[in-house]
C-alpha positions in Angstrom: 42.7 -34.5 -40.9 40.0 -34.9 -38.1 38.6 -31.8 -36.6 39.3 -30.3 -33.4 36.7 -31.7 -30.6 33.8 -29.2 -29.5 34.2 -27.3 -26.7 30.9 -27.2 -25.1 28.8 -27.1 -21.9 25.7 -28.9 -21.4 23.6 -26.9 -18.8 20.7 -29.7 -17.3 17.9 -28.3 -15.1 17.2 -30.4 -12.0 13.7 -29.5 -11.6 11.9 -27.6 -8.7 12.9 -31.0 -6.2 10.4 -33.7 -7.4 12.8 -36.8 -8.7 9.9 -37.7 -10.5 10.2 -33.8 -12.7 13.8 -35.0 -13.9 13.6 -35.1 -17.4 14.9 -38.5 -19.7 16.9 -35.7 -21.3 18.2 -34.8 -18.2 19.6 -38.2 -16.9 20.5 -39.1 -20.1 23.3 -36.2 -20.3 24.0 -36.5 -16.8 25.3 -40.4 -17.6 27.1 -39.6 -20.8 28.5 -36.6 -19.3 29.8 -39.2 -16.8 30.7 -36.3 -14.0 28.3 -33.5 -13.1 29.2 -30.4 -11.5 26.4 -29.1 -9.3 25.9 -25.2 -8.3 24.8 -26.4 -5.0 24.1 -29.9 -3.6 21.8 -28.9 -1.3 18.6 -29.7 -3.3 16.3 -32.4 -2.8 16.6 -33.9 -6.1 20.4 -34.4 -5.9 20.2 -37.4 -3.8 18.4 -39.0 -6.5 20.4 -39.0 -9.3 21.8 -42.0 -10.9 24.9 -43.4 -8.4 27.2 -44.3 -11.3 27.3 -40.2 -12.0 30.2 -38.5 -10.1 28.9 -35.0 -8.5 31.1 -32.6 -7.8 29.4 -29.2 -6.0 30.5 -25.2 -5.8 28.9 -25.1 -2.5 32.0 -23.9 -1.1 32.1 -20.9 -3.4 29.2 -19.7 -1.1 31.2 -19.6 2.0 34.4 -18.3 0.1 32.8 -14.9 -1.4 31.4 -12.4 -0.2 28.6 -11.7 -2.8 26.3 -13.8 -4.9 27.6 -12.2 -8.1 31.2 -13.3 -7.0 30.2 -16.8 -6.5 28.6 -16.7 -9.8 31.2 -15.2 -11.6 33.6 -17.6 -9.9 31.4 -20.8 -11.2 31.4 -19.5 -14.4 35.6 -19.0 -14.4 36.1 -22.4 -13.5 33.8 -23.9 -15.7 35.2 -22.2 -18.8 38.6 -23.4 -17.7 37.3 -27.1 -17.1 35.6 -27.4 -20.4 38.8 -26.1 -22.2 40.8 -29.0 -20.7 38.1 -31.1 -21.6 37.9 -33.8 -24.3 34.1 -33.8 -24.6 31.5 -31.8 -23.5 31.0 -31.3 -19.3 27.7 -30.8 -17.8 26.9 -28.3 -15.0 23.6 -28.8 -13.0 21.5 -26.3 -11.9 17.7 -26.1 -9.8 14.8 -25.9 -11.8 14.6 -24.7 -15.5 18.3 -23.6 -16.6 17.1 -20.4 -17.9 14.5 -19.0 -15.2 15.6 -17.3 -12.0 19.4 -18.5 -12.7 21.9 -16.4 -12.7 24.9 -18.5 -13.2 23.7 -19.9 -16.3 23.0 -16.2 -17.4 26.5 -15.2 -17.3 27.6 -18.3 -18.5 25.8 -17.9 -22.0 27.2 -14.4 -22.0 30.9 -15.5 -21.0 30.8 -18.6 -23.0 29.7 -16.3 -26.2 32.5 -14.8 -25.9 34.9 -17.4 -25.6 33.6 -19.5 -28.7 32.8 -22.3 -26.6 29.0 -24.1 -27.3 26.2 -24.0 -24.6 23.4 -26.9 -24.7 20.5 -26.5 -22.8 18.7 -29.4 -21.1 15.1 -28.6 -20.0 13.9 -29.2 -16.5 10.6 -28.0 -14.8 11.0 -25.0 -13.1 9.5 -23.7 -9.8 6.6 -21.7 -11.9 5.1 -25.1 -12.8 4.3 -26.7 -9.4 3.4 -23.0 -8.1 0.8 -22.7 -10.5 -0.7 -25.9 -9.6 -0.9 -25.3 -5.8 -2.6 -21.7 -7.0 -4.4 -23.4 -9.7 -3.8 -20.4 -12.2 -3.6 -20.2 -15.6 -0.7 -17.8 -16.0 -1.9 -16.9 -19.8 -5.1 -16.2 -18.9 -4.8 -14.8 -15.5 -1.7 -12.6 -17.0 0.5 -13.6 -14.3 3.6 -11.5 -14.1 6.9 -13.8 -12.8 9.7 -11.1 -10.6 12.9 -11.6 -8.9 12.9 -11.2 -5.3 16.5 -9.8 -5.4 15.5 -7.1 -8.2 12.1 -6.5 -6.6 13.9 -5.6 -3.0 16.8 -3.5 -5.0 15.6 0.2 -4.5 16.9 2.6 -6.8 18.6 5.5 -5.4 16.9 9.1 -4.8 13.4 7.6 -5.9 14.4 7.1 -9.2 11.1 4.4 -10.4 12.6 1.1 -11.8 14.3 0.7 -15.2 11.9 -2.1 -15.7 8.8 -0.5 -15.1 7.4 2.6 -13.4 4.9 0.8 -11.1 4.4 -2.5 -10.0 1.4 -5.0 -12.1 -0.8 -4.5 -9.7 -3.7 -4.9 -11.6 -2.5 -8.4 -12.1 -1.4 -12.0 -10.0 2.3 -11.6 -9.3 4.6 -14.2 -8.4 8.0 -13.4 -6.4 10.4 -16.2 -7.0 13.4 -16.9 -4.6 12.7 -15.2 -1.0 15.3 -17.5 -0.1 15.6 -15.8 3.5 14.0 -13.6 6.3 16.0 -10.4 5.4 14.7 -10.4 1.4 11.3 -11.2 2.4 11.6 -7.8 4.5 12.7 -6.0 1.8 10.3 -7.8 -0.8 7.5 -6.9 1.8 8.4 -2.9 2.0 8.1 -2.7 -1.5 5.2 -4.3 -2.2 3.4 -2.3 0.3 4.2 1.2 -1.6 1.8 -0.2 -4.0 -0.3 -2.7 -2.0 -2.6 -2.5 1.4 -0.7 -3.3 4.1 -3.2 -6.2 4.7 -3.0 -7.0 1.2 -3.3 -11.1 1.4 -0.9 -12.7 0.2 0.7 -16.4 0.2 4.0 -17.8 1.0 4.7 -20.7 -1.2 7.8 -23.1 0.4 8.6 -26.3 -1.5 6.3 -26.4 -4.1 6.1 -29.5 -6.0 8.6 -31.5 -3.2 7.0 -34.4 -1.5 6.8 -33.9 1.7 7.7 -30.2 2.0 5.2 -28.2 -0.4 3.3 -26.3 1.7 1.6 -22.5 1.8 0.8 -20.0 3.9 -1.5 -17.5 3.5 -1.3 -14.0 5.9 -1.8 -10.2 5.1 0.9 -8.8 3.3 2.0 -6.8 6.9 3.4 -10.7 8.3 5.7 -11.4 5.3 8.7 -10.8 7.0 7.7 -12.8 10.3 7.8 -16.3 9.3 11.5 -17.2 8.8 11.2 -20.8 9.0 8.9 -20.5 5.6 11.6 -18.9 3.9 14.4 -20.7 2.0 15.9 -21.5 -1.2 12.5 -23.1 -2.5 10.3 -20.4 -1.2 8.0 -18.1 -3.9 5.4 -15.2 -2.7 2.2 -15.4 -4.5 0.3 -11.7 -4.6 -3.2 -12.0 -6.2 -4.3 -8.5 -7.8 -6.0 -5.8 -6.6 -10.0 -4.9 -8.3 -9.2 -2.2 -10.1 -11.1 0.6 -7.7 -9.1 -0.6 -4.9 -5.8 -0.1 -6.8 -5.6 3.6 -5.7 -2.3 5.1 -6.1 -1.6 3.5 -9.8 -1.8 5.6 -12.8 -4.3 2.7 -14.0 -6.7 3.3 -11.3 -7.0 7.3 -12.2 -7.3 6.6 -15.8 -10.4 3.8 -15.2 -12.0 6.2 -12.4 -12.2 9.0 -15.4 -13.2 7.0 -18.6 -16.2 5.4 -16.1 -17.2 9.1 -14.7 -17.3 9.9 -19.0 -18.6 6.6 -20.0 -22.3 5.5 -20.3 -23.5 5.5 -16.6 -21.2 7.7 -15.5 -21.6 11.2 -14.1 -23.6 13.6 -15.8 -21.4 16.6 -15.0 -18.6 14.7 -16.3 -20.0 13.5 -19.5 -21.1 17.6 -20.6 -17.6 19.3 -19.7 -14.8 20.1 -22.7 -11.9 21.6 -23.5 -13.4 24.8 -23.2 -15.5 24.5 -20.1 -12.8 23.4 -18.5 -10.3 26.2 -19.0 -11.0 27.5 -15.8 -10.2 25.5 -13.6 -7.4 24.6 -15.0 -6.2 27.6 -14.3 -7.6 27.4 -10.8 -6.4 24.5 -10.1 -2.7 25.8 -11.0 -3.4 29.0 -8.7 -3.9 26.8 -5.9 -1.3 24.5 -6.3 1.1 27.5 -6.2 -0.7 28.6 -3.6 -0.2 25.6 -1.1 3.8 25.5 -2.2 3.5 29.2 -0.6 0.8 29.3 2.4 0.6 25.4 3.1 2.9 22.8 2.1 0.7 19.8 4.1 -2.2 20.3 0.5 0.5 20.0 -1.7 -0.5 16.2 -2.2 -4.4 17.0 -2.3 -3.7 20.3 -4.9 -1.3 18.0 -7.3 -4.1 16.0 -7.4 -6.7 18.3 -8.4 -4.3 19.5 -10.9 -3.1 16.0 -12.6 -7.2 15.6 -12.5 -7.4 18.3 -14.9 -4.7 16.6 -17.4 -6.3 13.0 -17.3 -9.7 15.0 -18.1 -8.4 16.8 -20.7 -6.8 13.6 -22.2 -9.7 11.6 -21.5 -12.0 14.3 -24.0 -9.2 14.1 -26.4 -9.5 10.0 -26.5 -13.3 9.9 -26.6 -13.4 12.4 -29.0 -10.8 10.2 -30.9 -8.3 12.5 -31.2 -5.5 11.9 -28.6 -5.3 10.1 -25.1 -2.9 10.1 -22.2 -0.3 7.8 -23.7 0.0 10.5 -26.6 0.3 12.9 -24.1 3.4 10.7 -21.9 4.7 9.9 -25.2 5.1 13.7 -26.6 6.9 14.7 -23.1 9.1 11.9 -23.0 10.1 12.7 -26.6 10.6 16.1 -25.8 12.2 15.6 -22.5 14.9 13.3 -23.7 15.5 15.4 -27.0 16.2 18.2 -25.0 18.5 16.9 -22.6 21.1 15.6 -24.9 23.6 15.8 -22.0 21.7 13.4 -19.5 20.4 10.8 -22.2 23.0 11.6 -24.9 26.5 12.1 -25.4 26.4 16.1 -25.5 28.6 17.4 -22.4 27.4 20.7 -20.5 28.9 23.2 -18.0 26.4 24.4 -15.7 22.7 25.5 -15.8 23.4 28.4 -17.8 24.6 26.3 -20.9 21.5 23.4 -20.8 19.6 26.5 -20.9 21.5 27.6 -24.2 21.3 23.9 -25.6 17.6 24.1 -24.6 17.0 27.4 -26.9 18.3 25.9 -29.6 16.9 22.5 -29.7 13.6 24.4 -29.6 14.8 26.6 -32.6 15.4 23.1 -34.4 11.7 22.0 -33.5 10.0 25.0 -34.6 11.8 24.7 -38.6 9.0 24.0 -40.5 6.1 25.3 -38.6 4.1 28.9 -39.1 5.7 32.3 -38.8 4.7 33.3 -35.6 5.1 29.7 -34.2 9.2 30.0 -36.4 9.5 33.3 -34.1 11.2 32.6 -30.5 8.1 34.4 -29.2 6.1 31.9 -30.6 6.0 29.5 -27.4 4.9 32.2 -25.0 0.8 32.1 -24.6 -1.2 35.1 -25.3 -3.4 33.9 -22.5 -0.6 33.8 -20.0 -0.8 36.1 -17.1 0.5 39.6 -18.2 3.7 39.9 -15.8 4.8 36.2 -16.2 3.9 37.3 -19.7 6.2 40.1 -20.3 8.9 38.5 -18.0 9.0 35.3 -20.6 8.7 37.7 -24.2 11.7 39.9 -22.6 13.8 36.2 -21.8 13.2 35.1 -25.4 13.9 38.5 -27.2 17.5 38.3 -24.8 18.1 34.8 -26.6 18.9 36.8 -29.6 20.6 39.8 -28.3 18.0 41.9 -27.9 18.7 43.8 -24.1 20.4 46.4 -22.5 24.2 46.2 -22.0 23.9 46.6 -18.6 22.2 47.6 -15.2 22.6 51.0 -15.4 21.2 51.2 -18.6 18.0 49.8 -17.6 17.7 51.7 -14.6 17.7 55.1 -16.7 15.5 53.8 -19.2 13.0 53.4 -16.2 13.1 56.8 -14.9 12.8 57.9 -18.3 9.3 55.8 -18.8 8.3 56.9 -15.0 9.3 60.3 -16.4 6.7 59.7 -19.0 3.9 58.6 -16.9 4.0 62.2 -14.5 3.8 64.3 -17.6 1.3 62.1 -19.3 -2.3 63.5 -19.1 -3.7 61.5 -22.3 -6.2 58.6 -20.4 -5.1 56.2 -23.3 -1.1 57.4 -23.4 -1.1 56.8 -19.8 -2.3 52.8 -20.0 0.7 52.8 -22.5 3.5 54.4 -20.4 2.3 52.3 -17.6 2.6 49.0 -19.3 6.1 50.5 -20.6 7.2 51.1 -17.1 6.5 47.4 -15.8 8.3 46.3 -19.2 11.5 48.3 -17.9 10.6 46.7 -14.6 10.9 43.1 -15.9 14.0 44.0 -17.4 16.0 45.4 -14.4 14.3 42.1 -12.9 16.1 40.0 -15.2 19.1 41.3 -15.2 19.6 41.0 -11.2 18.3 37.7 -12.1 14.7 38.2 -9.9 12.1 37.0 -11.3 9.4 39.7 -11.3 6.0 37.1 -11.3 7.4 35.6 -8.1 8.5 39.2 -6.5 4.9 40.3 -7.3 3.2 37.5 -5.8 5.2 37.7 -2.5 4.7 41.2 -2.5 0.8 40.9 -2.7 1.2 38.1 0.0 3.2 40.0 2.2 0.7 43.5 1.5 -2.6 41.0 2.2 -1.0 39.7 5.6 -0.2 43.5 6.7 -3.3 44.9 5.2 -5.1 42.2 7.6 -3.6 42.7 10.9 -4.6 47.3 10.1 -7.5 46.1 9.1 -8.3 44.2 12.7 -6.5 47.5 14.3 -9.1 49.6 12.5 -11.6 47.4 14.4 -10.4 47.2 17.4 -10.1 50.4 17.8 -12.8 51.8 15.9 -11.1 54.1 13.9 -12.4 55.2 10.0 -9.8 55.4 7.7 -11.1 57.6 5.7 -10.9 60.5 8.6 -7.7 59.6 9.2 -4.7 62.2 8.2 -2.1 60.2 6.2 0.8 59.9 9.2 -2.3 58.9 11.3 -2.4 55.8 8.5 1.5 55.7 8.2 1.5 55.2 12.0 -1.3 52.8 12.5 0.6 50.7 9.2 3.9 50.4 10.7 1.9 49.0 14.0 0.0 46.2 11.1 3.8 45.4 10.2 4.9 44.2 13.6 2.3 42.2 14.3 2.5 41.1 10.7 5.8 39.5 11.2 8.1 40.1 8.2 
């Protein structure tokens, strides 16, 4: 009994548009195939194939749908049907190498896969080839980094950074295949220049490796979008890379600027800091930052800065002391960050804030199995060092995590005038620092539970008492009044005065 004949598809690349790039592999199948179906005729190579090989084209797919991935899916329907009703294999012609920039033959592996019918790829030059020899670069050793125009213009909603990579290779030549008209160069151009100079040169690349049409182009990054007659189906963009100094805004060019500050040559103040030394700004880099959210929001770029500084630092001591660097760092907080939201990168489902902040508690309580007693505790993760307020606020959050708090308002509120209680009949120096701290304990607690968050409260409080204490202060000036000779509604009076002109 004979066996069934093969289904199969033989997929031939035309070549970049050179007759002379068609490969003997390539007109060989084309001949036995006997008919060829073309994605598009409209390629300078097509007129050159042999005459006794019957074309037929999809070029009117392009004109019946409205997208390119309906036109592709559509090529691949029909030729799954064809080679079906086929008694030997078919061949479908596409431009350039089968299996670089073409989408069509993509799905078709992926549709044919599932279909059990046989794909056969013939080999054809692709653009890359002829590109490379109009830029004479080696793209092994010059790194070159190949993207798709069409996924290099799609912007991912909300300024999410691309799947594919958080920032573009900037720090290496990049070549941008199939610009194929004015309106993808635009978009090609506006996102190249959130990582590139604006005058960023730059080379347009039309018909490379066609006689008689090759030709480039080279303008400042600005003018991509302004040539439309150099954009078309055969069109690349070439972007050479940036020195790594000039590369500002990459994560790359932070990192180099503070290994060379630590390195040998580099800046003496640099190379003498550590962890220690640099505890304080740290901290004062963090005051300032909150301090610009508050007072002024146009630093907030400049005070980030200074404050990431202080990370890459930090991580930069750890790696040339040869203990950790900054990719330890990333790794450990993307780790964490995706272990802890379950319901965003997992399959754990969550009903408002309130409950991530339950399924947060708990992963925590997983991560701390195994680790010291006081690190087991749900205190452990609070500092010792942090700031006393924010420092009670956090101990009295984690000790509610287990049950540990007043039933209700009311029962707070009683316990405070019990403390305050405490403090007026207090005459012990050293009993009176503890009934103090007990009172702002209560006070975090009644804070908590009308869901205020006391560190914040205090600090606009002191804001709003330096603004007011400024404006009596100029008062006192302008008047030239003493306020120690002043009686106390004299004070009152002149304070309520500070508060109008205060504001709020």
């Amino acid at each position: 009994m004979e066996n069934p004949p093969t289904v199969k598809i033989i997929v031939i690349g035309l070549g970049p548009g050179n007759p002379d790039h068609l490969t003997f592999g390539a007109l060989r199948a084309m001949r036995e195939a006997g008919t060829v179906w073309l994605r598009t005729a409209k390629h300078p190579t097509v007129s050159h194939l042999p005459p006794e090989v019957k074309l037929e084209s999809f070029d009117d797919y392009y004109d019946r749908f409205e997208s390119f991935e309906a036109v592709y899916g559509a090529i691949v329907d029909r030729l799954l049907a064809i080679a079906k009703e086929s008694a030997k294999p078919i061949a479908y012609a596409v431009p350039g190498h089968p299996l670089v920039g073409e989408s069509s033959v993509t799905r078709l592996l992926a549709k044919a896969r599932e279909a059990g019918i046989a794909i056969e790829i013939v080999d054809g030059l692709s653009f890359i080839e002829p590109a490379l020899d109009v830029l004479t670069l080696d793209p092994l050793q010059d790194s070159l980094t190949i993207l798709d125009a069409l996924e290099l213009a799609a912007r991912p909603e909300s300024h999410l950074p691309r799947e594919k990579g958080l920032e573009l290779p900037i720090l290496r030549p990049l070549l941008v295949g199939q610009v194929y008209n004015q309106r993808l160069a635009s978009a090609v151009k506006l996102a190249l220049m959130e990582d590139y100079p604006d005058g960023h040169q730059v080379t347009l690349l039309r018909g490379a490796g066609v006689p008689g049409e090759q030709a480039r182009l080279d303008i400042p990054l600005f003018e991509l979008d302004r040539h439309p007659e150099w954009t078309d189906h055969l069109t690349c963009v070439y972007v050479p890379p940036l020195p790594i100094l000039e590369a500002t805004g990459s994560f790359a060019n932070v990192q180099y600027i503070l290994a060379r500050l630590r390195g040998p040559g580099g800046c003496p103040w640099d190379r003498e800091q550590t962890h220690t030394s640099l505890k304080r700004y740290l901290i004062e880099e963090t005051y300032e930052v909150i301090h610009a959210l508050d007072e002024a929001p146009e630093k907030l770029v400049e005070e980030f800065g200074d404050l990431l500084l202080q990370v890459v630092l930090h991580a930069q001591i750890g790696a040339d002391e040869g203990e950790y660097d900054i990719r330890e760092v990333m790794r450990e907080l993307s780790l964490k960050m995706i272990h802890r939201h379950p319901h965003v990168f997992g399959v754990t489902n969550v009903n408002g804030a309130e409950e991530v902040v339950h399924n947060w508690e708990q992963l925590k309580k997983i991560e701390r199995a195994g680790k010291s007693e006081e690190e087991q505790s749900v205190l452990g993760g609070v500092p010792h060092e942090m700031p006393a307020l924010l420092q009670a606020q956090n101990l009295q959050r984690k000790a509610a995590s287990l049950g540990f708090v007043w039933r209700n308002l009311d029962q707070v509120l009683d316990k405070l005038v019990e403390e305050i209680e405490e403090v007026r009949h207090t005459t012990n120096h050293e009993e009176l620092v503890e009934e103090i701290g007990d009172v702002f304990m209560v006070m975090c607690a009644a804070a908590r539970d009308l869901k205020v968050d006391a560190e914040e409260a205090l600090r606009l409080a002191n804001l709003k008492f330096r603004k007011r204490f400024t404006e009596w202060e100029k008062l006192l000036h302008e008047r030239n009044l003493d306020g120690h000779k002043m009686e106390l509604p004299e004070l009152e009076t002149l304070w309520q005065e500070a508060r109008k002109r205060a504001g709020k």
